[in-house]
DSSP file (Angstrom, degrees, kcal/mol; ACC not computed):
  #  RESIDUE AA STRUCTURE BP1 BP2  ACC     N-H-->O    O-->H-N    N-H-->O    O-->H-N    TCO  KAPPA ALPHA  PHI   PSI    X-CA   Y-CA   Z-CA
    1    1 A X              0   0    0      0, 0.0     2,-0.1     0, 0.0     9,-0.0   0.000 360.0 360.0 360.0 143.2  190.4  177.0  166.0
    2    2 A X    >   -     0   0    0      1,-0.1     3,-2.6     2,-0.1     0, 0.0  -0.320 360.0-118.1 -70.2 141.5  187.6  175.9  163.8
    3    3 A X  T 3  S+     0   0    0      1,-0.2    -1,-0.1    -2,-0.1     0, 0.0   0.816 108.0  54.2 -42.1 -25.7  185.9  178.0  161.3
    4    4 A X  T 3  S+     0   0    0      0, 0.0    -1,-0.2     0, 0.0    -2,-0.1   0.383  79.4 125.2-106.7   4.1  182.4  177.7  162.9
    5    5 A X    <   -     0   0    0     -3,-2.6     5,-0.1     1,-0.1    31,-0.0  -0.006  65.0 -92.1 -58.4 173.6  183.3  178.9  166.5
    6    6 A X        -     0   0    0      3,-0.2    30,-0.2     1,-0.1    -1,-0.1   0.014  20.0-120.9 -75.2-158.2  181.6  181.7  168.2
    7    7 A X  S >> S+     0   0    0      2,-0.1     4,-2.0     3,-0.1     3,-0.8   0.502 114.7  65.2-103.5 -30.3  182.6  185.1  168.1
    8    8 A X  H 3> S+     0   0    0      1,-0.3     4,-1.8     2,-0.2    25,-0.1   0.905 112.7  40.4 -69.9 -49.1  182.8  184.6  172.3
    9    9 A X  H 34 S+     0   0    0      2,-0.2    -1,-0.3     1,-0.2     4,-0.2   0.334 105.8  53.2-119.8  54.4  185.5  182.3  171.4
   10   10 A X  H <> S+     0   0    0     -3,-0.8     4,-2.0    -5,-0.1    -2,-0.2   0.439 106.6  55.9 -75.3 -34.2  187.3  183.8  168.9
   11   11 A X  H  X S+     0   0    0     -4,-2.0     4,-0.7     2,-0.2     5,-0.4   0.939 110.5  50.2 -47.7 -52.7  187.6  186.9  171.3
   12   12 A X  H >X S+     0   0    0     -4,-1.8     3,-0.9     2,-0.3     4,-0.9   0.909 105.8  56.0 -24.0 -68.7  189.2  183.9  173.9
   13   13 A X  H 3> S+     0   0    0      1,-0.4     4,-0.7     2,-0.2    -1,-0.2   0.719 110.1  47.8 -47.1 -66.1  191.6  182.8  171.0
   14   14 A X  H 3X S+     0   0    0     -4,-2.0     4,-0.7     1,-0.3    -1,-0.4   0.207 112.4  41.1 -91.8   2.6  192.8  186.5  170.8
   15   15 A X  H <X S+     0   0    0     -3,-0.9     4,-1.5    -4,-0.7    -1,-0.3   0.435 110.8  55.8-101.5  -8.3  193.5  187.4  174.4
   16   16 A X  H  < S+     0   0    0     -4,-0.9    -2,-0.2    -5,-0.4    -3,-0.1   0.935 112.1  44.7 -76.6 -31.6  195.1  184.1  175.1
   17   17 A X  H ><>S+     0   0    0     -4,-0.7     5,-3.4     1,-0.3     3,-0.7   0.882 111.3  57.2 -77.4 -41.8  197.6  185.1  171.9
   18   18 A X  H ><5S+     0   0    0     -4,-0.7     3,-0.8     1,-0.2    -1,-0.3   0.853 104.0  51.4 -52.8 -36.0  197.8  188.7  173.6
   19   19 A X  T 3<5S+     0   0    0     -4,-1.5    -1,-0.2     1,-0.2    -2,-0.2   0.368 113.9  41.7 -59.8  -8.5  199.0  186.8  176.6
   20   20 A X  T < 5S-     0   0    0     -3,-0.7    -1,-0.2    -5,-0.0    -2,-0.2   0.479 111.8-116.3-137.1 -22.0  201.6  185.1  174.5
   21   21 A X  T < 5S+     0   0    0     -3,-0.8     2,-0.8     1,-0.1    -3,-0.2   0.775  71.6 138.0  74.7  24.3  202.7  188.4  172.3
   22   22 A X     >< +     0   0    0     -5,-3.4     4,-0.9     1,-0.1     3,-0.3  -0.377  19.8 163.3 -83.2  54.2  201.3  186.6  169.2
   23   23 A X  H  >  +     0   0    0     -2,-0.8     4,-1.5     1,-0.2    31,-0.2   0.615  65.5  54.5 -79.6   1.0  199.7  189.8  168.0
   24   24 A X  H  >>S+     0   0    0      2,-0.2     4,-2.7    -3,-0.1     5,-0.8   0.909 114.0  51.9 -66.1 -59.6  199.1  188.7  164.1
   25   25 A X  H  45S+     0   0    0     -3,-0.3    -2,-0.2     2,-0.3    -1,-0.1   0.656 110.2  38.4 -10.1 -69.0  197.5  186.0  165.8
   26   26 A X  H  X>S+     0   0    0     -4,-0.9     4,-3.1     1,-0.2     5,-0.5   0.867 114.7  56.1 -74.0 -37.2  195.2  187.8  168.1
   27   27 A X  H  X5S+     0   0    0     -4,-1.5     4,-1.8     1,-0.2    -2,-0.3   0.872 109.5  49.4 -53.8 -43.1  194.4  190.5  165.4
   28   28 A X  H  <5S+     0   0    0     -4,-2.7    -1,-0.2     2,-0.2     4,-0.2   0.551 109.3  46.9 -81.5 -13.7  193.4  187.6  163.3
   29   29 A X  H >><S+     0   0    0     -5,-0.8     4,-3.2    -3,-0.3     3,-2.1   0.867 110.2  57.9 -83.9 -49.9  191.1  185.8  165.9
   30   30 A X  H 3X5S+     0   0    0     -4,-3.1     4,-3.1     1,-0.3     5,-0.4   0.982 108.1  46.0 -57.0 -50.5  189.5  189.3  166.6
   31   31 A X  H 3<<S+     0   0    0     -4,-1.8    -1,-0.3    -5,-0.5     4,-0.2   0.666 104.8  53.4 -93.6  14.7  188.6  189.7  163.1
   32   32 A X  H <> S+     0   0    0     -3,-2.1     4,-1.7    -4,-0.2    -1,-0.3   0.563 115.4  50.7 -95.5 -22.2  187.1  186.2  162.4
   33   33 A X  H  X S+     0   0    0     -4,-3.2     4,-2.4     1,-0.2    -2,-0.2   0.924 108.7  43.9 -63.7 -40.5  185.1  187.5  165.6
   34   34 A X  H  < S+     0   0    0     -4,-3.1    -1,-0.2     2,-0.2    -3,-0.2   0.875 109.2  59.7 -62.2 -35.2  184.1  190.9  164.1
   35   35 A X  H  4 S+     0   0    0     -5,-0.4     3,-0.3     1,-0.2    -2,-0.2   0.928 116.9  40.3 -65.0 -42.2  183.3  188.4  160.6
   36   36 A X  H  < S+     0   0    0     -4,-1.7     2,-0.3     1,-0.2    -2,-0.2   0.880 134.2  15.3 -43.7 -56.4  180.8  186.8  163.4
   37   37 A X    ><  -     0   0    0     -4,-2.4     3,-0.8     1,-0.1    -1,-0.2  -0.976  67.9-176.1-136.7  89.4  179.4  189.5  165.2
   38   38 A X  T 3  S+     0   0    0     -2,-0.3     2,-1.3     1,-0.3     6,-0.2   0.985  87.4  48.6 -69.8 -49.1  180.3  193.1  163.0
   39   39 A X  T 3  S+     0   0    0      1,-0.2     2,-0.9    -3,-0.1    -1,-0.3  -0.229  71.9 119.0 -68.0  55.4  178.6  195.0  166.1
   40   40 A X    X   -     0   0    0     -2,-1.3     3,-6.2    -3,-0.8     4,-0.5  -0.455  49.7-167.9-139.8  84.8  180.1  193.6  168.2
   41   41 A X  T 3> S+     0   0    0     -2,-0.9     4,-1.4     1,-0.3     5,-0.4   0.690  84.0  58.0 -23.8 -86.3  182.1  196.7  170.1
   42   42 A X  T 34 S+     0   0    0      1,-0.3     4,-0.5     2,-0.2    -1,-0.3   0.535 101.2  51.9 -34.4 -30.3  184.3  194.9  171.9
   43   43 A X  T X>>S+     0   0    0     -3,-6.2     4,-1.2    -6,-0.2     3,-1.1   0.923 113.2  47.0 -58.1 -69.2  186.0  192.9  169.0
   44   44 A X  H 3>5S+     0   0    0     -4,-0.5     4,-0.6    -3,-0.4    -2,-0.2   0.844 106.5  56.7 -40.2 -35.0  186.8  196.2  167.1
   45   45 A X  H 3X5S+     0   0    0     -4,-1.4     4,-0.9     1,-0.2    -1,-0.2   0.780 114.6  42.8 -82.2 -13.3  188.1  197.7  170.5
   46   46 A X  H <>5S+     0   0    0     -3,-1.1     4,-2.0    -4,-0.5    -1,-0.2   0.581 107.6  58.5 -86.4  -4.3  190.8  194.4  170.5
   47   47 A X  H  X5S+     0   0    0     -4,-1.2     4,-2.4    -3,-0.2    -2,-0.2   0.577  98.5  55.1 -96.3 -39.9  191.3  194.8  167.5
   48   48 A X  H  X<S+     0   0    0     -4,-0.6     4,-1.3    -5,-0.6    -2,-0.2   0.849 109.9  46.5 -62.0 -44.3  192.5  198.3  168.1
   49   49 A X  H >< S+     0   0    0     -4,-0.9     3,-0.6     2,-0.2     4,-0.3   0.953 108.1  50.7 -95.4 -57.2  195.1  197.3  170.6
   50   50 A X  H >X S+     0   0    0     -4,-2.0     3,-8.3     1,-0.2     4,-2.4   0.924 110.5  55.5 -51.5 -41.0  196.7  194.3  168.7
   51   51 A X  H 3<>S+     0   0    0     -4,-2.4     5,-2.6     1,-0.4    -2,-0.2   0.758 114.9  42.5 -41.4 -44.7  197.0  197.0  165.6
   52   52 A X  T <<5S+     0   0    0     -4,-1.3    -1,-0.4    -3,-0.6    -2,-0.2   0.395 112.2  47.3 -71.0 -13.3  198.8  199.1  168.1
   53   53 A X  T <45S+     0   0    0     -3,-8.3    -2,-0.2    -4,-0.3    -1,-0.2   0.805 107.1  59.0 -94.6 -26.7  201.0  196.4  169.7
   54   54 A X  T  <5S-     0   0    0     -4,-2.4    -2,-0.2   -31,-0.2    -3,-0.1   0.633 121.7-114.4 -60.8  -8.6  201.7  195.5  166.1
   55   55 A X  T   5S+     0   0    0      1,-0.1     2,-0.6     2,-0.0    -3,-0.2   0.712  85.0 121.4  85.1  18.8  203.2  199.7  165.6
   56   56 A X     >< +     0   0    0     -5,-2.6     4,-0.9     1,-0.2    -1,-0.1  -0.511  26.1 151.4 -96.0  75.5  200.1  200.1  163.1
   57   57 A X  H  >  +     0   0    0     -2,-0.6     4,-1.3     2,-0.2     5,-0.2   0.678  57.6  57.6 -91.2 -25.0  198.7  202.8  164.8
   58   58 A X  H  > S+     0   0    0      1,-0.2     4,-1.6     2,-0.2    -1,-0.2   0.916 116.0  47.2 -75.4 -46.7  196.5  205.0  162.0
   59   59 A X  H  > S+     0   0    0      1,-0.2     4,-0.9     2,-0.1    -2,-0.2   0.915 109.8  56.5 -59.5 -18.8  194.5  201.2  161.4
   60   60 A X  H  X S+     0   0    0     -4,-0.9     4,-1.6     1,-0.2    -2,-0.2   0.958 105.0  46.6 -75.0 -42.1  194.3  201.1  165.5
   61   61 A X  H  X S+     0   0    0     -4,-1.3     4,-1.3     2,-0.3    -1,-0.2   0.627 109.9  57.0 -98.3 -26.6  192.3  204.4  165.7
   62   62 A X  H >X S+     0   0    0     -4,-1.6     3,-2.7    -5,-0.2     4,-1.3   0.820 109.2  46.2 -64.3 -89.4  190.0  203.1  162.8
   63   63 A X  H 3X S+     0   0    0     -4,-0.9     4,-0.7     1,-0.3     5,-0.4   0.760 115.9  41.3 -30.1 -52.1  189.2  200.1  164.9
   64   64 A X  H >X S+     0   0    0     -4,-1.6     4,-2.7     2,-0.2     3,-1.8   0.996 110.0  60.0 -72.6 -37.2  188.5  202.1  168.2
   65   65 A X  H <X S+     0   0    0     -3,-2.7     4,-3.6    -4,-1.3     5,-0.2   0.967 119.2  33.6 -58.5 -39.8  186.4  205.1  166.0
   66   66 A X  H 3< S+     0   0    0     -4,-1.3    -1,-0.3     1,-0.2    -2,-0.2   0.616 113.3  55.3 -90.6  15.1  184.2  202.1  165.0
   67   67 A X  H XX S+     0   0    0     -3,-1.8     4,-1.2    -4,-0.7     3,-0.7   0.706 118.3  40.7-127.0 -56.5  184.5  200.2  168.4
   68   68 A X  H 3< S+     0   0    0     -4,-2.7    -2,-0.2    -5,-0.4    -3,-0.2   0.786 108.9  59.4 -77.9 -28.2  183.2  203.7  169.8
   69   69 A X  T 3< S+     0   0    0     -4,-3.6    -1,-0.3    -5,-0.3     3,-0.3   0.697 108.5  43.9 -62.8 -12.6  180.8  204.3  167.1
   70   70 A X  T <4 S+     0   0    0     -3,-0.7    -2,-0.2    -5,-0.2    -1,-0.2   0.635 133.4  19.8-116.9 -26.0  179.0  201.3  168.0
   71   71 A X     <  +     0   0    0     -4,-1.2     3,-0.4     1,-0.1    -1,-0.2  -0.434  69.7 175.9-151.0  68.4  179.2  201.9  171.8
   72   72 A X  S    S+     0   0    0     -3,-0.3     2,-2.4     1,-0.3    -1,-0.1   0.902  79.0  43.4 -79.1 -49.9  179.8  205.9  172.0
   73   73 A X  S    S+     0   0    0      1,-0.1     2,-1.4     4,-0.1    -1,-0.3   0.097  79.7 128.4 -60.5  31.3  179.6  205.9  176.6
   74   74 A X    >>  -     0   0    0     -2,-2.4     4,-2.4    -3,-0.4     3,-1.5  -0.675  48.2-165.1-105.0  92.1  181.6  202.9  176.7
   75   75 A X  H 3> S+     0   0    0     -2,-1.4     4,-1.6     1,-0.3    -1,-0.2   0.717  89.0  52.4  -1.7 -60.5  184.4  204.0  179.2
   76   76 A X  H 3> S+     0   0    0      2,-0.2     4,-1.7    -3,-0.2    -1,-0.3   0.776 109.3  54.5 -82.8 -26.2  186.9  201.2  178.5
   77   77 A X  H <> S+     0   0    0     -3,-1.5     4,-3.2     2,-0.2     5,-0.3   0.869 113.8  45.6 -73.8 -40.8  186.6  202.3  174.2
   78   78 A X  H  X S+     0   0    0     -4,-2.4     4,-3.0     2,-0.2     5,-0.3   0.986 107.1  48.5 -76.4 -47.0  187.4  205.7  175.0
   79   79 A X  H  < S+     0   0    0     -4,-1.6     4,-0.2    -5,-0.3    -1,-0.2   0.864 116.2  47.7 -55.1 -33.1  189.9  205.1  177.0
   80   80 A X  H >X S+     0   0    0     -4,-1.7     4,-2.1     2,-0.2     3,-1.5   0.917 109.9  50.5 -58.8 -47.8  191.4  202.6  174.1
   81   81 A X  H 3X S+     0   0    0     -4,-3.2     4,-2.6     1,-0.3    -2,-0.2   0.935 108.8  52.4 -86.9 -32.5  190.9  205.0  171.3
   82   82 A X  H 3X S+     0   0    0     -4,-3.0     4,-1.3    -5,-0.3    -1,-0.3   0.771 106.4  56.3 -70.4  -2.7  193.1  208.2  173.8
   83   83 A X  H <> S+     0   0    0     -3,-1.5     4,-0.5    -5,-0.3    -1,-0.2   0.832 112.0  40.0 -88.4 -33.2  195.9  205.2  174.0
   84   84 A X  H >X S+     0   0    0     -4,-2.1     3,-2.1     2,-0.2     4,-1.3   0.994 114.1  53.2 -60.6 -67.3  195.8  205.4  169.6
   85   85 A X  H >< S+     0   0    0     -4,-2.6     3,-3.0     1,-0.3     5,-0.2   0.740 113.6  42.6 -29.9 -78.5  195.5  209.3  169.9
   86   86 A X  H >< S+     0   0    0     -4,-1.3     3,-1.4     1,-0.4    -1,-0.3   0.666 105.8  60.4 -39.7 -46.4  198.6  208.7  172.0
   87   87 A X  H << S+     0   0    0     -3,-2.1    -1,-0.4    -4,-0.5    -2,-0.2   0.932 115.1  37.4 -53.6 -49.0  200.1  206.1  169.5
   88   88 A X  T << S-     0   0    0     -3,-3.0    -1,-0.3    -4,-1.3    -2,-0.2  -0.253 116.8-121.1-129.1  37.0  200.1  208.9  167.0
   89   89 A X    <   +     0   0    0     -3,-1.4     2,-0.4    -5,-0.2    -3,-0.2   0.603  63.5 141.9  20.3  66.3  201.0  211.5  169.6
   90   90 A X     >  +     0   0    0     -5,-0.2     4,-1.2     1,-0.1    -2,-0.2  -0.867  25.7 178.2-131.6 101.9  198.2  213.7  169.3
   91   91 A X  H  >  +     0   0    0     -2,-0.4     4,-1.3     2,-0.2    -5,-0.2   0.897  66.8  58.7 -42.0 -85.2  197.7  214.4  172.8
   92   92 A X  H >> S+     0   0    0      1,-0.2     3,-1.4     2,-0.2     4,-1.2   0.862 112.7  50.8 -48.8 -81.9  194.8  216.9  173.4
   93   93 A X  H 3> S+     0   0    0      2,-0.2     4,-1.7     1,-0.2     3,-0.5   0.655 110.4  51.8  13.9 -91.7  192.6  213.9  171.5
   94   94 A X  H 3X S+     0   0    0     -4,-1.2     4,-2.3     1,-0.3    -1,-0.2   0.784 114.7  38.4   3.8 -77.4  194.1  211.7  173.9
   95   95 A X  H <X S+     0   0    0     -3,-1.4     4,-4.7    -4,-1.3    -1,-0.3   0.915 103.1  64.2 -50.6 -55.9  193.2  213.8  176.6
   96   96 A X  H  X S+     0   0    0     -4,-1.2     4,-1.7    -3,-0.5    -2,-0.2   0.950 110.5  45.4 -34.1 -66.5  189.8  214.8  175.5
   97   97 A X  H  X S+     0   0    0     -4,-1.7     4,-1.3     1,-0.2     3,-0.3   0.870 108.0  52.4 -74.1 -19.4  188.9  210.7  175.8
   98   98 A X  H  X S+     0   0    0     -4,-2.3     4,-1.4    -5,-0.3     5,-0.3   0.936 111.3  45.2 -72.5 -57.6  190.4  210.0  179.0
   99   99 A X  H  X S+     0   0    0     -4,-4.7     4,-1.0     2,-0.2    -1,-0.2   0.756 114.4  53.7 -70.9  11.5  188.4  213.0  180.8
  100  100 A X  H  X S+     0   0    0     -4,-1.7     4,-1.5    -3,-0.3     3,-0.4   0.803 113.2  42.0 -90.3 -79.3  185.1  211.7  178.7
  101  101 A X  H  X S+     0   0    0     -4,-1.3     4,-0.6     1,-0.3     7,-0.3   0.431 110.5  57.3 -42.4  -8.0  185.6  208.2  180.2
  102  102 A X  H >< S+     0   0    0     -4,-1.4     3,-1.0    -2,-0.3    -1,-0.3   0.857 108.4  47.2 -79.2 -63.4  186.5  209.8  183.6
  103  103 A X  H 3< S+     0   0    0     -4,-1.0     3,-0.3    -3,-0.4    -2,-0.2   0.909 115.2  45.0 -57.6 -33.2  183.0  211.6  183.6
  104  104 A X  H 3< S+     0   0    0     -4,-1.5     2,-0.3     1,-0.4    -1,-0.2   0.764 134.6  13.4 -90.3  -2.0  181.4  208.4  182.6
  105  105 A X    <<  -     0   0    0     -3,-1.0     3,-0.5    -4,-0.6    -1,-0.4  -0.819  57.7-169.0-141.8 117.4  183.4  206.6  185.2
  106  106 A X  S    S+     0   0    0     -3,-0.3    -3,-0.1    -2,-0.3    -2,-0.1   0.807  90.8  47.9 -59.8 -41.6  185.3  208.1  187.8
  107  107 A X        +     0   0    0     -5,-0.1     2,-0.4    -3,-0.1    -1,-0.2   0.238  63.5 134.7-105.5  28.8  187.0  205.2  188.7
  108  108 A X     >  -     0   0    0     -3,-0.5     4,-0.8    -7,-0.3    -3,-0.1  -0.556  42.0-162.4 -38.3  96.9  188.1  203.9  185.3
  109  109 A X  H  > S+     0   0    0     -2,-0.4     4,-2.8     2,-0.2     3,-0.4   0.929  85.7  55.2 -44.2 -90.3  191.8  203.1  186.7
  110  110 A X  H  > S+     0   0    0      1,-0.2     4,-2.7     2,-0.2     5,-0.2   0.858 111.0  42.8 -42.8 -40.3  193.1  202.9  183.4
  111  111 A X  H  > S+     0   0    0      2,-0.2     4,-2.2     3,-0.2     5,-0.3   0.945 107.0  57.6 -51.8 -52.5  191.9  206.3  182.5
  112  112 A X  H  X S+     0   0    0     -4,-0.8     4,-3.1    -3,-0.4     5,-0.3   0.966 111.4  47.2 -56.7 -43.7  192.8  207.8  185.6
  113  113 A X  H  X S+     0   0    0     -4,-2.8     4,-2.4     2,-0.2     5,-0.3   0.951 111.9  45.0 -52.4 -49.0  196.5  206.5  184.7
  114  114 A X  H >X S+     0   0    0     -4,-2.7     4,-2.8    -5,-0.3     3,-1.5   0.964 116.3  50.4 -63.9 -72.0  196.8  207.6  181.2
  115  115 A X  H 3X S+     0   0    0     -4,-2.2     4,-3.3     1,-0.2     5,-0.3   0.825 113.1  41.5 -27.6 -67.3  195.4  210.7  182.3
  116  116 A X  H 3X S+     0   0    0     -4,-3.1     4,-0.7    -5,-0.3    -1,-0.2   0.929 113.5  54.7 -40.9 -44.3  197.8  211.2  185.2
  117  117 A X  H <X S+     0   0    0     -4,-2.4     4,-2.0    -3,-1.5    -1,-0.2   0.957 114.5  38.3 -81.2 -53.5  200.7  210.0  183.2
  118  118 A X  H  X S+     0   0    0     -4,-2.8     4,-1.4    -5,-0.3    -1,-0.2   0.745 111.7  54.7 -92.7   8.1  200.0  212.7  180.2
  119  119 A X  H  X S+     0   0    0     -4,-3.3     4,-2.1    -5,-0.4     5,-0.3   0.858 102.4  54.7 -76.1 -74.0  199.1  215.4  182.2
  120  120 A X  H  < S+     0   0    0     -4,-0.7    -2,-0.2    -5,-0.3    -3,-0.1   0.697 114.8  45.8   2.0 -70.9  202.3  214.8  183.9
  121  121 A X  H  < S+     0   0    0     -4,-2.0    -2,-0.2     1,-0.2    -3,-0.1   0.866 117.8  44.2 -23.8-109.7  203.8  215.2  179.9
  122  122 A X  H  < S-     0   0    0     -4,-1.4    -2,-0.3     1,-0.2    -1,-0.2   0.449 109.0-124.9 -11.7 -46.2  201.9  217.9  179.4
  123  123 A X     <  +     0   0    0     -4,-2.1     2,-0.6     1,-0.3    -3,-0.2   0.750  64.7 121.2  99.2  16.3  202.4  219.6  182.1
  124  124 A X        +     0   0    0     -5,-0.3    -1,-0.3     1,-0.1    -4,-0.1  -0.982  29.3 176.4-150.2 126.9  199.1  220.2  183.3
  125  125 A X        +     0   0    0     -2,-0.6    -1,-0.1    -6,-0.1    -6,-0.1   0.427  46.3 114.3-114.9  -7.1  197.5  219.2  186.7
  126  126 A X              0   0    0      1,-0.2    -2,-0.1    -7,-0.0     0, 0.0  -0.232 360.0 360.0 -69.0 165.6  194.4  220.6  186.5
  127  127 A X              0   0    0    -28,-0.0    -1,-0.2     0, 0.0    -2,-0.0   0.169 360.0 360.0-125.3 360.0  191.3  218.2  186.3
């Protein structure tokens, strides 16, 4: 892709690469998109995931902390940054963001799974 593309499609560039399991790739499209647009939440929170498909999981949880700093109610960031908690098996964390992204959507799917799926772990059924 050319240097002077947007930040809308360098974001492209890096799900297409997620699609493909290129994940230097997409981590490196996401952060010529963050070089565009530094606020710009939604790079940082992709950025977060390749780190984590890549097994760097303490860099993944930076990138969602700022992903979340930058858009702290954003449902779909919390729900990224308890899947890092999770990467680095600190649970209760974990937990904590899925039931904040539950209150701010109830029907935040993916939340409801992770939740479901480490209370299950856990042990613990209560909501």
């Amino acid at each position: 892709m050319e240097e002077h593309a947007t930040a809308a499609e360098w974001l492209a560039e890096g799900n297409a690469a997620v699609e493909e399991k290129r994940y230097n790739d997409a981590l490196a499209a996401y952060e010529h998109a963050i070089a565009r647009e530094p606020e710009n939440a939604e790079a940082w929170r992709l950025k977060a995931i390749a780190l984590d498909d890549l097994k760097r999981p303490s860099e993944a949880l930076a990138a969602a902390d700022h992903a979340l700093a930058l858009r702290p109610d954003d449902p779909d960031i919390l729900n990224t940054r308890g899947c890092m908690f999770l990467s680095l098996d600190r649970r209760d964390e974990a937990l904590a963001d899925f039931d904040r992204a539950l209150a701010l959507d109830p029907d935040h799917f993916k939340a409801l799974w992770n939740r479901a799926g480490l209370s299950h772990t856990l042990e613990r059924y209560e909501m």
